[in-house]
C-alpha positions as CSV (number, residue, x, y, z in Angstrom):
1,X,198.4,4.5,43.8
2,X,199.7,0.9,42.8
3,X,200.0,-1.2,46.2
4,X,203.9,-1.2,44.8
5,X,203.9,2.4,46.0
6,X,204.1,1.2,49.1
7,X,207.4,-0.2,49.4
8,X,208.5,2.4,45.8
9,X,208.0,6.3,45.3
10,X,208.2,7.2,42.0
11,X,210.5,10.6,41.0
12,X,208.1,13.6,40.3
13,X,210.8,16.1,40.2
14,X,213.8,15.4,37.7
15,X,216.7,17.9,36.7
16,X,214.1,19.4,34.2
17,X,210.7,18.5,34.9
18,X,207.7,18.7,32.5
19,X,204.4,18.9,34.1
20,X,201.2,18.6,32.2
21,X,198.0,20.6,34.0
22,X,194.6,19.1,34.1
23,X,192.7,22.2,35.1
24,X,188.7,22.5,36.3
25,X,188.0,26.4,35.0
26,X,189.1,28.5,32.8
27,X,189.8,31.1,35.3
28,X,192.4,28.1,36.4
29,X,193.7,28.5,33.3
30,X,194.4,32.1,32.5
31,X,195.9,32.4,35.7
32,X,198.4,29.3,35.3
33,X,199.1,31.2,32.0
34,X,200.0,34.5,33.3
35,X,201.8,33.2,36.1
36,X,204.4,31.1,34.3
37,X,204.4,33.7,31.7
38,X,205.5,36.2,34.3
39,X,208.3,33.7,35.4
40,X,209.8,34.0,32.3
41,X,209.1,30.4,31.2
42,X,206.9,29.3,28.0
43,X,203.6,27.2,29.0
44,X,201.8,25.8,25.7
45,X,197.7,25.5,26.3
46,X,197.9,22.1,24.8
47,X,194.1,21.3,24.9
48,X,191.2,23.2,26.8
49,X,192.3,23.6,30.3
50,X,195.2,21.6,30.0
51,X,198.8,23.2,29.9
52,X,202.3,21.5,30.0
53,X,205.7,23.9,30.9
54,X,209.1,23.2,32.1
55,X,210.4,24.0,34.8
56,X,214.1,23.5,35.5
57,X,215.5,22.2,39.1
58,X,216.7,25.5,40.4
59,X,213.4,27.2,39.8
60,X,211.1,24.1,41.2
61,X,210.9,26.0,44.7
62,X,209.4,28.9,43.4
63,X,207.3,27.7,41.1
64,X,205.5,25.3,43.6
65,X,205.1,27.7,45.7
66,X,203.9,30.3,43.4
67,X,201.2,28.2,42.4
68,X,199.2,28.3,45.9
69,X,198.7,32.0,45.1
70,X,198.2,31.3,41.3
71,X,195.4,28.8,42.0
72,X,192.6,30.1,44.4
73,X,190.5,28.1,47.2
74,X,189.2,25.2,45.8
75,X,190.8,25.6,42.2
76,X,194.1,24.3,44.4
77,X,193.0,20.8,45.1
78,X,190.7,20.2,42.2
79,X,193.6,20.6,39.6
80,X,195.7,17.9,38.4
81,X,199.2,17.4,37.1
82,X,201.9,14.9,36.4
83,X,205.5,15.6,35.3
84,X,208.0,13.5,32.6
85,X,211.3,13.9,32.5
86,X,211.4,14.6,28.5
87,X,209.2,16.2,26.7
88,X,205.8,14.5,24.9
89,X,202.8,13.6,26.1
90,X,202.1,11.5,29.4
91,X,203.1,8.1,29.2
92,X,201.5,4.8,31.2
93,X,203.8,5.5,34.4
94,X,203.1,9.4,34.3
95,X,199.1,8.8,33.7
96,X,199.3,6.4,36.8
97,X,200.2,9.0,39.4
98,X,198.3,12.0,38.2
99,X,197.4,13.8,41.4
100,X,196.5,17.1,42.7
101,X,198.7,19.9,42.4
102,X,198.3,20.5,46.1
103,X,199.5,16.9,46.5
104,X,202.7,17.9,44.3
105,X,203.3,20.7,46.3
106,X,203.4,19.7,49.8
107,X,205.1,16.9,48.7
108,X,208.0,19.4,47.4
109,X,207.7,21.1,50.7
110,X,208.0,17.1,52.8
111,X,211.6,17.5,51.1
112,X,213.0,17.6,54.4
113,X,211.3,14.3,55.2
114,X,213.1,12.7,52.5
115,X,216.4,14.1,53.7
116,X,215.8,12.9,57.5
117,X,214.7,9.4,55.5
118,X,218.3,9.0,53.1
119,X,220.1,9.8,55.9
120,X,218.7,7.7,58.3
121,X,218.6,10.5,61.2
122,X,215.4,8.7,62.5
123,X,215.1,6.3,65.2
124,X,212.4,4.1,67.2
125,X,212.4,4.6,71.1
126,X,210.7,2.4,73.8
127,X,207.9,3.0,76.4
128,X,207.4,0.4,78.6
129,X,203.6,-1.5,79.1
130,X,203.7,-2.6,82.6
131,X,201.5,-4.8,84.5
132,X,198.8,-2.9,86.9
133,X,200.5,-3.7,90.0
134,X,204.0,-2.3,88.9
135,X,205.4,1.0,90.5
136,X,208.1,3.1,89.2
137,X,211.6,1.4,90.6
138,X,209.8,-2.1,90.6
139,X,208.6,-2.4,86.6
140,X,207.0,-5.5,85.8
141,X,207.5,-5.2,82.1
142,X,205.2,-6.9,79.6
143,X,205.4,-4.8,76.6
144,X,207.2,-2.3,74.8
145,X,206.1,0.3,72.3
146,X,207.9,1.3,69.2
147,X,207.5,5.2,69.0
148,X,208.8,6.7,65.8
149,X,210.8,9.5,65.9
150,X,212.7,12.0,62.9
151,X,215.4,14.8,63.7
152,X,216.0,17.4,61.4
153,X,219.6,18.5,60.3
154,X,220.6,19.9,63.6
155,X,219.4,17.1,64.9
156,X,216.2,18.3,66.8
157,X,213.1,16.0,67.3
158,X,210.8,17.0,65.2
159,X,207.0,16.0,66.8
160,X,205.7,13.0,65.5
161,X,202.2,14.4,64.5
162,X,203.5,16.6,62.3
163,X,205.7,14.5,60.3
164,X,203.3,12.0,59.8
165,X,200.3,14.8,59.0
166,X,202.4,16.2,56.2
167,X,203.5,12.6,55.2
168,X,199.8,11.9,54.5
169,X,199.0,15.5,53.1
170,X,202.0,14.9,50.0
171,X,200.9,11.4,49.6
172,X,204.5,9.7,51.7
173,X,202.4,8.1,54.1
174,X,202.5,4.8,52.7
175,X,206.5,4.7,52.5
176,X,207.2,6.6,55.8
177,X,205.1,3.9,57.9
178,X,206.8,1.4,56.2
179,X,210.0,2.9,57.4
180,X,208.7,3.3,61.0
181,X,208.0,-0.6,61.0
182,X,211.0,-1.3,59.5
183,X,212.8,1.3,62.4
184,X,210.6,-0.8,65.5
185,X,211.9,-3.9,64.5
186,X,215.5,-3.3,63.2
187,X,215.8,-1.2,66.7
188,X,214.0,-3.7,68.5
189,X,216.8,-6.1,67.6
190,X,219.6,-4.1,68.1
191,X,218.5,-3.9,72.0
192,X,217.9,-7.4,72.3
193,X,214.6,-6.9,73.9
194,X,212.7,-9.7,75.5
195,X,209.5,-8.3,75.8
196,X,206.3,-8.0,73.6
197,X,206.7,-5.3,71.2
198,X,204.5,-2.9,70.3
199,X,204.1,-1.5,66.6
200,X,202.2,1.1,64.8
201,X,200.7,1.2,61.8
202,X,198.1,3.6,60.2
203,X,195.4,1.7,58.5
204,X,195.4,4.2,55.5
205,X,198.7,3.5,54.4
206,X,197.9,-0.4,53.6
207,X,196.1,-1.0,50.6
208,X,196.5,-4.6,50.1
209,X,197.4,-6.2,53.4
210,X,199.2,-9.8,51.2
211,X,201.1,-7.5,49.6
212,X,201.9,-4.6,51.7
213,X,202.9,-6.0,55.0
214,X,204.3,-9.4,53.6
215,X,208.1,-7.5,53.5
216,X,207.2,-6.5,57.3
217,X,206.5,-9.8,58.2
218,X,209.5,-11.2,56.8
219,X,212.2,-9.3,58.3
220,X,210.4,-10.0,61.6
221,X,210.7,-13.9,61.0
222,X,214.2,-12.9,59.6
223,X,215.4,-11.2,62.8
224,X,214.5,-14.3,65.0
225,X,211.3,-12.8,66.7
226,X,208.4,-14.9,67.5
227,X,204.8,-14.0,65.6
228,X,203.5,-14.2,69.4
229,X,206.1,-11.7,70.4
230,X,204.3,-9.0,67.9
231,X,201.8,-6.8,68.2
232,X,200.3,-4.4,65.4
233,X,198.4,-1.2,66.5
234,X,196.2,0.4,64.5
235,X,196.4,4.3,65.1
236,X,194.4,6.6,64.3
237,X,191.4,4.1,65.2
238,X,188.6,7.2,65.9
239,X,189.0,7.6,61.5
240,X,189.0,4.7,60.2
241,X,186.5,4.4,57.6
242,X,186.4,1.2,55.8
243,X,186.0,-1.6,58.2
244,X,186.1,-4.2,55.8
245,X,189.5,-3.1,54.9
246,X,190.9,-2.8,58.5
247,X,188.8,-6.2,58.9
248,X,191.4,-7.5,56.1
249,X,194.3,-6.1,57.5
250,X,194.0,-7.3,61.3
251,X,192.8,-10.9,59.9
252,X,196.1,-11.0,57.9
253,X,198.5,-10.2,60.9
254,X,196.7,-12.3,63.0
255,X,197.4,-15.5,59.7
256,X,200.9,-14.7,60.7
257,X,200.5,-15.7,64.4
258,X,200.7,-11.6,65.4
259,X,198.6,-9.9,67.7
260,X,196.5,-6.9,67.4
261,X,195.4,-3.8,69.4
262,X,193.4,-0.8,68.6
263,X,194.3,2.5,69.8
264,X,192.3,5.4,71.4
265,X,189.1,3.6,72.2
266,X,186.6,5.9,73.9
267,X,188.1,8.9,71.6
268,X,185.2,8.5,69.4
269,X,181.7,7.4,68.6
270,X,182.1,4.2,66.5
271,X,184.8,3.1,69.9
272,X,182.5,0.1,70.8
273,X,181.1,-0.7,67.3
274,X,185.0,-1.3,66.2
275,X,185.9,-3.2,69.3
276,X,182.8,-5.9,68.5
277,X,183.3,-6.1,64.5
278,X,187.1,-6.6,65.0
279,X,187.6,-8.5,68.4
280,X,191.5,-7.2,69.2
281,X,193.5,-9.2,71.4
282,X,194.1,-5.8,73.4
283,X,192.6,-2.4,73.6
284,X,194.3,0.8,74.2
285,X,191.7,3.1,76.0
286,X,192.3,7.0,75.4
287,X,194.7,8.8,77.4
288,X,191.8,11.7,77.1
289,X,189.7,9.3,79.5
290,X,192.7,8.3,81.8
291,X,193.7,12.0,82.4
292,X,192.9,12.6,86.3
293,X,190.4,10.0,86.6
294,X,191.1,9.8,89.9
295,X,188.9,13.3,89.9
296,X,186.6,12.5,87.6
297,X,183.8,9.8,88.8
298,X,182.3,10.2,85.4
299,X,185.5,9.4,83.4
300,X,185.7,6.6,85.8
301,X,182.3,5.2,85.0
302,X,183.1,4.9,81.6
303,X,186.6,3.8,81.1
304,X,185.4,1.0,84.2
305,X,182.4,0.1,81.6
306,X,184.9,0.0,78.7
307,X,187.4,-2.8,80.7
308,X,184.3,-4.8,81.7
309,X,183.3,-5.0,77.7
310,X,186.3,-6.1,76.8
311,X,187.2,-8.8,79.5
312,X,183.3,-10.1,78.4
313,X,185.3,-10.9,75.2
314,X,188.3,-12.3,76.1
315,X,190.4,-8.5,75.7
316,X,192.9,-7.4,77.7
317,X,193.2,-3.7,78.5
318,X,195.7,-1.3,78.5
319,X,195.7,2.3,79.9
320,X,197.6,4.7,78.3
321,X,198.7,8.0,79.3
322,X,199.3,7.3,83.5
323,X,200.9,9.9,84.7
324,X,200.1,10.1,88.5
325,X,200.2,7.6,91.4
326,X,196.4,8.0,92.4
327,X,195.7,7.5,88.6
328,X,197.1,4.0,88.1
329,X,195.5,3.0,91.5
330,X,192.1,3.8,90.1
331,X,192.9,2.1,86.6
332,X,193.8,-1.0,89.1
333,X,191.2,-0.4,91.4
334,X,188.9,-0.7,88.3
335,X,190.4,-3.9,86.2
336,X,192.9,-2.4,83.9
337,X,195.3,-4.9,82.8
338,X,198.2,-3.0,82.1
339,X,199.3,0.6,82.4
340,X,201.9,2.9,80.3
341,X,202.7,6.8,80.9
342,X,205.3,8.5,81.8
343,X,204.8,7.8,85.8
344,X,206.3,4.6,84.9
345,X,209.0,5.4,82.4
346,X,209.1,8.4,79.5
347,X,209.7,6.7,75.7
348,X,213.2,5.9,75.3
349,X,216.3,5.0,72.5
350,X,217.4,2.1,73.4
351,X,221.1,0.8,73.8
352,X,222.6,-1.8,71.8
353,X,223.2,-4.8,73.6
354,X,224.9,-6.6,70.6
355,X,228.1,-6.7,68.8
356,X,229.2,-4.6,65.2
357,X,229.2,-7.7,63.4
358,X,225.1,-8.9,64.8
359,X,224.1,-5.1,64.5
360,X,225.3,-5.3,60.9
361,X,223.9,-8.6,60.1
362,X,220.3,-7.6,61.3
363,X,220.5,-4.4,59.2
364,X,221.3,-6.3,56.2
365,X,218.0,-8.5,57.2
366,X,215.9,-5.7,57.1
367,X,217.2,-4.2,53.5
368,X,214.2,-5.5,52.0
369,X,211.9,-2.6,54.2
370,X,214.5,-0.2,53.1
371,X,213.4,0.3,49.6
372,X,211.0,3.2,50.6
373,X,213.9,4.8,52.0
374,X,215.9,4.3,48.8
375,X,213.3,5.9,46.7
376,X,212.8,9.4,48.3
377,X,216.4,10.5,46.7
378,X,214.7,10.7,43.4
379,X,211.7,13.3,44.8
């Protein structure tokens, strides 16, 4: 995928579309055959293992799904296809975004993501990051997180970690957390919040971080906010993989003036290798660890050796997941900086404090993050 593809989808399904197969047996094969044969449409073996067939809009459903039976175990991810919308053979753009025909088909099944997307039923709601010595009714408010969140046609929530898994299974992931930044700081705006904010970003969705996040950054500057009143998150910290790559990313935001944090330390193994190789400004310590700590001397121990590591090197720690009285006493008791759960406040939407004509004005300034949004119609 171009580094374009992040703020652009390209179509994949058309009003007739002509997909071209790239299969790894010829068991593959025959059954791809038979399968379109018995859906009454006309597949042409073009070369060994590779079959083109067109397949009009109404019957795209059925012949996606059809072809998780057709294609058995591995067969399913080890195929390839691309789609035209005329016929011939592949041209530059359709050769670029050969994938795997699972890919194409959960991507037909995200459909409802792109729906949720051109509609704009999504929204970004707060949770508050309080200083450790707050208490619920007296909120000393430093922070506060943008938390995506899509509804469905009848307008039910539908759970974050699901959107964003099958996002990332049909290849969206790069355009939807585009849109969630662009949601954070659009809705950010619109409440006129004069705290830190919080934003998340999956490091897997950024390929080149000049080029992916510049548009991000922009409409920040745009809508008035100060660098030092960002903060990027990285989710999904326990996976990453290339730390040269999140090196990249965290040393661009923090070119921009922005701060950065790293999620879910102490969920995995690599926790403390991360937190020396990338030296955050802030560190999010696992909600797994902060879960009745006031119980458990052993979680204690550790989460208590994890704040004194990071205050060694100048980071500021932030529990997550509080969801008792006796828990943010220990979390105090032991050096925690600041504190967010629902004991203090539950995530949010967010008033607007502003008038038609400012909410329009700072939608028009954050167009430019839109054009992910603008693409999924042609899926």
């Amino acid at each position: 995928m171009w580094c374009a593809d992040c703020e652009a989808i390209e179509s994949y399904f058309f009003e007739t579309t002509y997909f071209w197969f790239f299969l790894p047996t010829s068991n593959a094969e025959q059954n791809l055959m038979q399968m379109c044969t018995e859906m009454a449409l006309a597949p042409e073996l073009v070369a060994d293992k590779c079959i083109t067939v067109q397949v009009n809009k109404n019957g795209l459903s059925t012949f996606l799904n059809n072809i998780g039976g057709c294609l058995a175990g591995p067969e399913f991810g080890q195929s390839k296809v691309t789609t035209m919308a005329q016929e011939g053979h592949p041209d530059i753009n359709a050769i670029s975004r050969v994938a795997s025909v699972e890919t194409f088909a959960r991507r037909h099944q995200a459909r409802w993501i792109k729906t949720a997307v051109e509609n704009e039923t999504y929204q970004s709601w707060f949770q508050p990051i309080v200083r450790a010595y707050s208490e619920p009714g007296n909120l000393d408010v430093f922070a506060n997180e943008a938390l995506f969140r899509l509804f469905d046609d009848e307008n039910n929530m539908v759970p974050p970690s699901l959107v964003f898994n099958l996002a990332e299974q049909s290849g969206l992931l790069f355009s939807l957390d585009l849109i969630a930044r662009k949601s954070a700081v659009e809705h950010a705006a619109k409440a006129n919040l004069n705290s830190k904010i919080f934003i998340n970003f999956n490091p897997s969705s950024i390929y080149d971080p000049s080029y992916c996040l510049r548009s991000t950054a922009s409409a920040i500057s745009e809508l008035g906010f100060q660098p030092q009143d960002i903060v990027f998150e990285v989710t999904e910290t326990h996976q990453a993989r290339d730390m040269n790559h999140l090196k990249g990313i965290l040393a661009f935001y923090r070119s921009c003036g922005f701060g950065v944090a790293l999620d879910d330390i102490g969920s995995g193994w690599s926790s403390l290798n991360m937190l020396a190789q990338l030296r955050p400004d802030y560190i999010k310590v696992d909600m797994e660890l902060v879960r009745h700590i006031d119980t458990n001397q052993h979680k204690r121990n550790i989460v208590s050796h994890l704040i004194q590591l990071a205050h060694e090197n100048g980071i500021e720690v932030i529990a997550e997941g509080v969801e008792s009285r006796a828990e943010a006493q220990v979390l105090r008791d032991i050096g925690a900086d600041y504190l967010q759960g629902y004991y203090f406040a539950k995530p949010a939407a967010l008033s607007t404090r502003l008038s038609n004509n400012l909410e329009e004005e700072i939608t028009q300034k954050v167009k430019p993050l839109s054009n992910a949004a603008n693409q999924f119609d042609r899926l």
